[in-house]
N, CA, C and O atoms as CSV, one atom per row, in Angstrom:
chain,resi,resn,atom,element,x,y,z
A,1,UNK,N,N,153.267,140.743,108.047
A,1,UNK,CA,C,152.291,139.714,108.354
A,1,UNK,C,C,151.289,140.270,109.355
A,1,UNK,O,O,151.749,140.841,110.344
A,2,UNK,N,N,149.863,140.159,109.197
A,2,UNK,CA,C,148.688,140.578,110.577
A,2,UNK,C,C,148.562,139.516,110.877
A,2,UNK,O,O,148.423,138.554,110.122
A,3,UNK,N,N,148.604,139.525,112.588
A,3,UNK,CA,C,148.252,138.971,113.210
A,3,UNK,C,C,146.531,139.216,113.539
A,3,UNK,O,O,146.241,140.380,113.264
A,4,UNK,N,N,145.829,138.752,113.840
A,4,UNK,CA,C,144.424,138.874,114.464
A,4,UNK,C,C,144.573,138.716,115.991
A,4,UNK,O,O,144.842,137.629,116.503
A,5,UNK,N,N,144.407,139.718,116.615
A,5,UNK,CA,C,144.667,139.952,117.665
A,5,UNK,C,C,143.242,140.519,118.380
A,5,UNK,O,O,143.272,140.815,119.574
A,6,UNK,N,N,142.185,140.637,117.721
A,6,UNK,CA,C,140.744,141.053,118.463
A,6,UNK,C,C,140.286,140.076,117.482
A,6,UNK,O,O,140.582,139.736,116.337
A,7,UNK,N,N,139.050,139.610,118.815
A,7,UNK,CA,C,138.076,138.676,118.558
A,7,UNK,C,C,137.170,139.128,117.405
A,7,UNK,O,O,137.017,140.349,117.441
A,8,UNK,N,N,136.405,138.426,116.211
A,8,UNK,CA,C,135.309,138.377,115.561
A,8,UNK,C,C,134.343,138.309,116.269
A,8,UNK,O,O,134.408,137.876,117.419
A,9,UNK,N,N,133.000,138.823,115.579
A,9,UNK,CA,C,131.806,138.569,116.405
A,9,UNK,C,C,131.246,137.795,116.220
A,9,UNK,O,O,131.423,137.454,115.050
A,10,UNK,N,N,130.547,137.176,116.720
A,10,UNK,CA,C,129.967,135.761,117.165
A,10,UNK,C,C,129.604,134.759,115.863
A,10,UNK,O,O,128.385,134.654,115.729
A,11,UNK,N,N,130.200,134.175,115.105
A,11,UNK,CA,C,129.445,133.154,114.490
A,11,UNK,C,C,129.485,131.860,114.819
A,11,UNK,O,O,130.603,131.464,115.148
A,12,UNK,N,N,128.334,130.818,114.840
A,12,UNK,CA,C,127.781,130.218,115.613
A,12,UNK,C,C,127.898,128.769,114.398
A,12,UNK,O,O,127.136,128.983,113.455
A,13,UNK,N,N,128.671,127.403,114.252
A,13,UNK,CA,C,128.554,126.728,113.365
A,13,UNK,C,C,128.651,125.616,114.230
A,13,UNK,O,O,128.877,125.785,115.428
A,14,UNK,N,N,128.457,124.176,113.596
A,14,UNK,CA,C,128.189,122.781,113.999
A,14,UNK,C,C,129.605,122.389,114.047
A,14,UNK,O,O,130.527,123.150,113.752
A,15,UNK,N,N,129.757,121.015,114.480
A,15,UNK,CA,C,131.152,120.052,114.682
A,15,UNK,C,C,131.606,120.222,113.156
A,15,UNK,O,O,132.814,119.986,113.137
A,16,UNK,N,N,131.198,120.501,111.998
A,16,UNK,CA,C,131.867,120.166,111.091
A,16,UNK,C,C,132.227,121.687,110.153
A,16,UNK,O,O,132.618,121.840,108.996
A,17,UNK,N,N,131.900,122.653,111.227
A,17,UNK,CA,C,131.624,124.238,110.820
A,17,UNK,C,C,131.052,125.047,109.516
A,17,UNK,O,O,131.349,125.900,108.680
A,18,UNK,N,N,130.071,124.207,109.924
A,18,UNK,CA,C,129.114,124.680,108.783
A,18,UNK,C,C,128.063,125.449,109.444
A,18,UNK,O,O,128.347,125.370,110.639
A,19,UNK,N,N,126.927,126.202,109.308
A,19,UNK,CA,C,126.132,126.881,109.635
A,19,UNK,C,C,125.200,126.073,110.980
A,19,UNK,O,O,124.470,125.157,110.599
A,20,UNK,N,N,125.204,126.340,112.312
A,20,UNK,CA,C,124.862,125.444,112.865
A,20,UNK,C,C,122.821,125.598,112.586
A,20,UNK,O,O,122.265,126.514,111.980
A,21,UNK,N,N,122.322,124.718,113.075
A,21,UNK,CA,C,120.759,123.966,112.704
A,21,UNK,C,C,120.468,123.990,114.225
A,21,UNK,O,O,121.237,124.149,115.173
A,22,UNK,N,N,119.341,123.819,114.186
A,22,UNK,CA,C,118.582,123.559,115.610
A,22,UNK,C,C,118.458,121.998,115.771
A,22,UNK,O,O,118.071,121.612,116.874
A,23,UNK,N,N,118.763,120.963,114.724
A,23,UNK,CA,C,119.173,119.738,115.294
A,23,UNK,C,C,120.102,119.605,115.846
A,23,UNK,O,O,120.180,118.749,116.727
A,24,UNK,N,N,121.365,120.582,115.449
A,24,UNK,CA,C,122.842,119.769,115.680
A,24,UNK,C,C,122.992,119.731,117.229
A,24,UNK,O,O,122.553,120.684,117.873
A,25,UNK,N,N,123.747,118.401,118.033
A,25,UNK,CA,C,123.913,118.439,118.824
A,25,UNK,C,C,125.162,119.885,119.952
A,25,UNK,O,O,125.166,120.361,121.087
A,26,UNK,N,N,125.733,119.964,119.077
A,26,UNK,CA,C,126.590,121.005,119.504
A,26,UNK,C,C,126.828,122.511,118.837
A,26,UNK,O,O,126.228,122.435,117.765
A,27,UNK,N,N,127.118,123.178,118.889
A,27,UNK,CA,C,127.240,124.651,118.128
A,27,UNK,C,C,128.767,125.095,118.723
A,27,UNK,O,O,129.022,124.684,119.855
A,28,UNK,N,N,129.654,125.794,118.130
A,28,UNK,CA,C,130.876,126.189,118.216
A,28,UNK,C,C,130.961,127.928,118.111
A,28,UNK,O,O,130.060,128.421,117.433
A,29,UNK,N,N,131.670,128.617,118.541
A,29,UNK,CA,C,131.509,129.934,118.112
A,29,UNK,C,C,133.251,130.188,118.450
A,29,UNK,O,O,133.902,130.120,119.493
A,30,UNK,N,N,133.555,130.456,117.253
A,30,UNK,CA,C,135.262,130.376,117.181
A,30,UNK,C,C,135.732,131.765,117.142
A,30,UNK,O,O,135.568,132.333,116.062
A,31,UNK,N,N,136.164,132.290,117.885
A,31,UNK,CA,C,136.529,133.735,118.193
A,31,UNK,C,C,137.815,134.477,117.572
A,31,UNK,O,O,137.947,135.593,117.070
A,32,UNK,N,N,138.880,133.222,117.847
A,32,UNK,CA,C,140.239,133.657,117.413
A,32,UNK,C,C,140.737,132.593,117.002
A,32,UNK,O,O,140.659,131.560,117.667
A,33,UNK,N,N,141.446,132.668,115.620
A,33,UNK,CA,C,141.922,131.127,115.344
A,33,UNK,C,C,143.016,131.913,114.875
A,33,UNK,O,O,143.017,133.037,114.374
A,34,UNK,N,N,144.373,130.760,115.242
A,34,UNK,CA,C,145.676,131.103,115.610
A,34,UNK,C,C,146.456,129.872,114.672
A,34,UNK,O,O,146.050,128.799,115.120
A,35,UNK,N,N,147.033,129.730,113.996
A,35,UNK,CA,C,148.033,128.590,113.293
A,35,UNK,C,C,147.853,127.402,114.745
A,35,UNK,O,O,147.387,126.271,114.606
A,36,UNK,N,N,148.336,127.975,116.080
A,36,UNK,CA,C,148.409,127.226,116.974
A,36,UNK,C,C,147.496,127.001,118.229
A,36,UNK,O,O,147.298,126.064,119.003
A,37,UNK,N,N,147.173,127.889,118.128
A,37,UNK,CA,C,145.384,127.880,118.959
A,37,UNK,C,C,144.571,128.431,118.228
A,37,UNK,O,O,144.716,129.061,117.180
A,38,UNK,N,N,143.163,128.011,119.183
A,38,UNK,CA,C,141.511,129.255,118.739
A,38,UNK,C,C,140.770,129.170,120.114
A,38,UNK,O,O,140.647,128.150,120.793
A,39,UNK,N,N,140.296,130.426,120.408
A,39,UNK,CA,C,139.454,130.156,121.484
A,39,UNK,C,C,137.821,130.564,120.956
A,39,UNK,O,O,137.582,131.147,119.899
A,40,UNK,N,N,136.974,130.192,121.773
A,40,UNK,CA,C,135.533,130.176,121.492
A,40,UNK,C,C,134.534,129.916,122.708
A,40,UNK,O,O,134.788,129.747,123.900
A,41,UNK,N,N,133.107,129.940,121.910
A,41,UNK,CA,C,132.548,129.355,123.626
A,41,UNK,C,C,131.944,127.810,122.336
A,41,UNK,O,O,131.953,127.437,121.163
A,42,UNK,N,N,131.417,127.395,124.002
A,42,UNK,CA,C,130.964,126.014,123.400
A,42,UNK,C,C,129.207,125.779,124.135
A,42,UNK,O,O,128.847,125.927,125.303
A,43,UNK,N,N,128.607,125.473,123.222
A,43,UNK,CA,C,127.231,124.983,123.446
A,43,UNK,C,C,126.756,124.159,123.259
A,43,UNK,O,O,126.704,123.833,122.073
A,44,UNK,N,N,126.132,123.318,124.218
A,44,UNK,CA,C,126.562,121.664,123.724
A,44,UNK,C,C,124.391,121.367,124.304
A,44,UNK,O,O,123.951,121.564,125.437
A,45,UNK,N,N,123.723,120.979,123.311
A,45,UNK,CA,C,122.445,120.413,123.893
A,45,UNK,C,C,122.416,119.217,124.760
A,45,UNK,O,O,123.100,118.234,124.480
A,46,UNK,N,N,121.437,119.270,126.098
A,46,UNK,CA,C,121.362,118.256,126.915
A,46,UNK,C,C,121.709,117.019,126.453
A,46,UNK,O,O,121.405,116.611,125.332
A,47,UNK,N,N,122.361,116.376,127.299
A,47,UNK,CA,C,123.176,114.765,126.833
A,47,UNK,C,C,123.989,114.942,125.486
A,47,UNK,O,O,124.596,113.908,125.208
A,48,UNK,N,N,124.123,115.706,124.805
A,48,UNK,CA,C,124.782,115.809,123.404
A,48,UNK,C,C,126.370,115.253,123.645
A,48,UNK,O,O,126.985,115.681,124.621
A,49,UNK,N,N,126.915,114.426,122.859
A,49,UNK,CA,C,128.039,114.024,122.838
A,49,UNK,C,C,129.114,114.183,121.461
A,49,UNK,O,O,129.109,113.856,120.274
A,50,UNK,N,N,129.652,114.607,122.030
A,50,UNK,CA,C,131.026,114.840,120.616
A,50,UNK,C,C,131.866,114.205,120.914
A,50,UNK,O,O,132.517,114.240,121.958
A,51,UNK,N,N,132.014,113.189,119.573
A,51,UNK,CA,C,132.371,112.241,119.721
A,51,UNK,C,C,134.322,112.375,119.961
A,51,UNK,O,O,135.008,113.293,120.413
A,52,UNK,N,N,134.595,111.360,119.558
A,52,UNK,CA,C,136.468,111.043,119.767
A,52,UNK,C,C,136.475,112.032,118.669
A,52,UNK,O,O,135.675,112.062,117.733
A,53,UNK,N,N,137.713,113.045,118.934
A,53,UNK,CA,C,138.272,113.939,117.843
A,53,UNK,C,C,140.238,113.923,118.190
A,53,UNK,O,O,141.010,113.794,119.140
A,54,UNK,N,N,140.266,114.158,116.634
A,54,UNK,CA,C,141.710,114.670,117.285
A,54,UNK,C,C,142.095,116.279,117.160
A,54,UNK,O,O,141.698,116.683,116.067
A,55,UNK,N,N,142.736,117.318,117.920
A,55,UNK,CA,C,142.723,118.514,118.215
A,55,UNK,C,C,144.004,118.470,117.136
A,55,UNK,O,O,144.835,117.590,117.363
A,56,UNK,N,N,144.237,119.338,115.984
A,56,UNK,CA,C,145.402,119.739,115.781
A,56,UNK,C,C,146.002,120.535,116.087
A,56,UNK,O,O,147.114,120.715,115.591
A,57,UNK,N,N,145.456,121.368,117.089
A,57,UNK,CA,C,145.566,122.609,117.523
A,57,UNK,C,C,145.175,122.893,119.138
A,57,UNK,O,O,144.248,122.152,119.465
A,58,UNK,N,N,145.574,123.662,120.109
A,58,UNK,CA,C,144.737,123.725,121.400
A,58,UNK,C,C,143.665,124.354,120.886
A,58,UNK,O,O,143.493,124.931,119.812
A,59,UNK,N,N,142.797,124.106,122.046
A,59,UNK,CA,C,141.389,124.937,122.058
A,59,UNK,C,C,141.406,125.120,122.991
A,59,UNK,O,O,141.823,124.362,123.866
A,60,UNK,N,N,140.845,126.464,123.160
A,60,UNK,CA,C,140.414,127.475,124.314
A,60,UNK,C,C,138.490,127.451,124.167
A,60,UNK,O,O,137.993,127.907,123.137
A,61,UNK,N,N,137.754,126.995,125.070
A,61,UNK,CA,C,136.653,127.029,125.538
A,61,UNK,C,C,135.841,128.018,126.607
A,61,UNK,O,O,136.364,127.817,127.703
A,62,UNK,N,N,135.087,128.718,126.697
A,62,UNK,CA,C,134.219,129.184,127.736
A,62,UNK,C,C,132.938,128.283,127.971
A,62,UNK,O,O,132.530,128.056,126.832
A,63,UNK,N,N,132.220,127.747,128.743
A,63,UNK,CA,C,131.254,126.425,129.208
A,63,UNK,C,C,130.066,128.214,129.515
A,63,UNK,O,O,130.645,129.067,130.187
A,64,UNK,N,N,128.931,128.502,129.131
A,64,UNK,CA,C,128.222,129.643,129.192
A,64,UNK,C,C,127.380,128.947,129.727
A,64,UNK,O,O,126.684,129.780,130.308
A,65,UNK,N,N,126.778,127.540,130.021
A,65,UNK,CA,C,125.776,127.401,130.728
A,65,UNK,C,C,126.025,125.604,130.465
A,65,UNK,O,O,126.411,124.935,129.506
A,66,UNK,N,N,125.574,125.291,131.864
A,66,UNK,CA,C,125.636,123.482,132.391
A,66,UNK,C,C,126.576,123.298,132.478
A,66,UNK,O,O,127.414,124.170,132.707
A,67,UNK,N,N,126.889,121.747,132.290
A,67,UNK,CA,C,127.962,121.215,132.887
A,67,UNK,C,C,128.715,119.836,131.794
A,67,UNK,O,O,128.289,118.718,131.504
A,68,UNK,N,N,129.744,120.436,131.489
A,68,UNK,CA,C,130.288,119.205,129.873
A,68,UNK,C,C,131.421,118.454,130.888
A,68,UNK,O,O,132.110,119.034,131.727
A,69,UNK,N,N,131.423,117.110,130.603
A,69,UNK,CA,C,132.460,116.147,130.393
A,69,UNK,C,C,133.478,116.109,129.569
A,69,UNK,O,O,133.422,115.007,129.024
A,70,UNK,N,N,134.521,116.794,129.109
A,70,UNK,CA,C,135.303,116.203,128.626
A,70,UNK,C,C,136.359,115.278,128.765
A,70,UNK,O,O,136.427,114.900,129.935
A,71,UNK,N,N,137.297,114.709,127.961
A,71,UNK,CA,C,137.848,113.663,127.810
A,71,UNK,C,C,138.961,114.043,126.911
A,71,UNK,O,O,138.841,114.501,125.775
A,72,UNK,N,N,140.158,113.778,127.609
A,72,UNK,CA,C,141.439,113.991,127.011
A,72,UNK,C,C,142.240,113.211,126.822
A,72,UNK,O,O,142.918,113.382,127.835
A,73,UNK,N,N,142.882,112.183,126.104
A,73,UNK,CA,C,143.721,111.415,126.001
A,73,UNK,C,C,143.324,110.315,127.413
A,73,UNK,O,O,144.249,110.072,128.188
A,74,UNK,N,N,142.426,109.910,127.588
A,74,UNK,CA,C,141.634,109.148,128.247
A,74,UNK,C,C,141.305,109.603,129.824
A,74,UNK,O,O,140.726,108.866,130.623
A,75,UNK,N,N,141.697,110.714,130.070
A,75,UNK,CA,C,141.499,111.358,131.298
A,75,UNK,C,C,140.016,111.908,131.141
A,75,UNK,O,O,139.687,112.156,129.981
A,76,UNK,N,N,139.122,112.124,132.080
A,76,UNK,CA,C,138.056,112.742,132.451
A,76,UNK,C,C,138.367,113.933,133.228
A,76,UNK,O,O,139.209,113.991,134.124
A,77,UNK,N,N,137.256,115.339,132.615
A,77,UNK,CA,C,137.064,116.220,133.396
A,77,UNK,C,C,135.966,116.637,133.082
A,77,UNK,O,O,135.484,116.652,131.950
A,78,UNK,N,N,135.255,117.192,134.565
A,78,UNK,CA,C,133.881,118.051,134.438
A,78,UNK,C,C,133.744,119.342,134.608
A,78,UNK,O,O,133.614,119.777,135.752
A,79,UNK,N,N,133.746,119.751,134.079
A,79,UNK,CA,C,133.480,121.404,134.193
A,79,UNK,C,C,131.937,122.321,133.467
A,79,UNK,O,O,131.473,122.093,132.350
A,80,UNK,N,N,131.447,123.248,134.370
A,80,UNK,CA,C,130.441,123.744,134.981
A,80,UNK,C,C,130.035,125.261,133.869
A,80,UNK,O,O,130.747,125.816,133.032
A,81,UNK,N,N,128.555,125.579,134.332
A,81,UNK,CA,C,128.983,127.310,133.608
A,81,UNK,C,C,130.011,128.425,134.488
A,81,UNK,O,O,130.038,128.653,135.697
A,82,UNK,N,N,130.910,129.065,133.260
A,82,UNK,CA,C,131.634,130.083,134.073
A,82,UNK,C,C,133.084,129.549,133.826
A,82,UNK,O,O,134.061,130.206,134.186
A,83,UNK,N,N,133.217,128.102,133.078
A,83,UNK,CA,C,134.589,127.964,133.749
A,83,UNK,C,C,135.119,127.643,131.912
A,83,UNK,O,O,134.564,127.077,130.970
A,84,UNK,N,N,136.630,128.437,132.108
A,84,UNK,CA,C,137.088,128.225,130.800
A,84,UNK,C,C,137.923,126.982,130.958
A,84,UNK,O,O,138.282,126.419,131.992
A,85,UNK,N,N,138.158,126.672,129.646
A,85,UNK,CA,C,138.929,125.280,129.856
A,85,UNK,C,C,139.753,124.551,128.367
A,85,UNK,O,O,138.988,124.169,127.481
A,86,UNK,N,N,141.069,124.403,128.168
A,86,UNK,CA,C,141.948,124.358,127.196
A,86,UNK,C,C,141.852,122.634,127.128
A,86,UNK,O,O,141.777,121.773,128.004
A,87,UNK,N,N,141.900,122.585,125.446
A,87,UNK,CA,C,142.468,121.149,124.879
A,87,UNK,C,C,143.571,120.815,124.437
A,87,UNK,O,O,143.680,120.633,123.224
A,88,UNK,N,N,144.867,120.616,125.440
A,88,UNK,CA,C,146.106,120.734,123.933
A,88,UNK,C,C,145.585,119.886,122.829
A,88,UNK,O,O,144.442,119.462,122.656
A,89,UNK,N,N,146.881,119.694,121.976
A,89,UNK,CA,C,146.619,118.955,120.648
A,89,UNK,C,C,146.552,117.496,122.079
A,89,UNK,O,O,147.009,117.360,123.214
A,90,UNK,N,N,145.427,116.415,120.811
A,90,UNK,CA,C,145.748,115.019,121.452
A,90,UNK,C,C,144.340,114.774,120.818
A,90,UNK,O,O,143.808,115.585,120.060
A,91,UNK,N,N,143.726,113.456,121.236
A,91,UNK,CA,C,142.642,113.151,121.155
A,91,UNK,C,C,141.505,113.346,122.649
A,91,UNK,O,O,141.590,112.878,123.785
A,92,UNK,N,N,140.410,114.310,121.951
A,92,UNK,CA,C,139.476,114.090,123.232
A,92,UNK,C,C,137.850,113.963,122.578
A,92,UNK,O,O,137.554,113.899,121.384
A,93,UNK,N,N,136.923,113.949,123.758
A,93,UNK,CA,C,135.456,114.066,123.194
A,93,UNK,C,C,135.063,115.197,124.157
A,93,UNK,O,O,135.913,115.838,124.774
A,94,UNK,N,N,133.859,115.398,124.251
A,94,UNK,CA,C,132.954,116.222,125.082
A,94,UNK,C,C,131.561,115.638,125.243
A,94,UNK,O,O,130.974,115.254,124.232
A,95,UNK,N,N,130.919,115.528,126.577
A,95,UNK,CA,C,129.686,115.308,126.380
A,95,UNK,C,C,128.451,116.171,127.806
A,95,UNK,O,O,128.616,116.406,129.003
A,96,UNK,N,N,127.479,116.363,126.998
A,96,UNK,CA,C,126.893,117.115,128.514
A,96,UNK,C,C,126.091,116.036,129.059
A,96,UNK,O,O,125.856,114.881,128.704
A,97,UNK,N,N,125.692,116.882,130.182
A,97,UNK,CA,C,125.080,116.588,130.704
A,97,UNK,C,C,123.368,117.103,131.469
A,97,UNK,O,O,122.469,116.325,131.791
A,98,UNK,N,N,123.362,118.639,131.589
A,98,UNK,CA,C,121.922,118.923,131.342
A,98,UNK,C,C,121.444,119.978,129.990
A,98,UNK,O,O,120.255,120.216,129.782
């Protein structure tokens, strides 16, 4: 069995991972996807909100610039550029702010 153990290079798709657009509010760039995790960075346009999701999986995030809200099983957190930040499985959203 291979494991994937080095990152892909950068592809860049919308909430529903399809080719992301210069409308979409958010863009995803999924680095490593794991049966049980994936990590990526996340780019989210000013005020852009993603909505209630459910995670089947953790996610691993890098925030590359501003500052996102997320929301985890009804908890709030804010986090900044620079700072990585995990979703277990559950329900959360994301939303920015500049």
């Amino acid at each position: 069995m291979f494991l994937e153990v080095v990152a892909k290079p950068d592809t860049w798709c919308n909430s529903d991972l399809q080719p992301v657009s210069k409308t979409d509010p958010l863009a995803v760039c999924l680095k490593l996807k794991q049966p049980g995790f994936c990590t990526g960075d996340l780019h989210m346009r000013p005020l852009a909100e993603k909505v209630s999701e459910l995670a089947v999986q953790t996610l691993i995030f890098s925030v590359i610039h501003g500052k996102i809200c997320f929301t985890l099983n009804g908890i709030s957190t804010i986090v900044d550029s620079g700072v990585d930040f995990f979703i277990p499985r559950g329900n959360y959203q994301c939303q920015s702010f500049n």
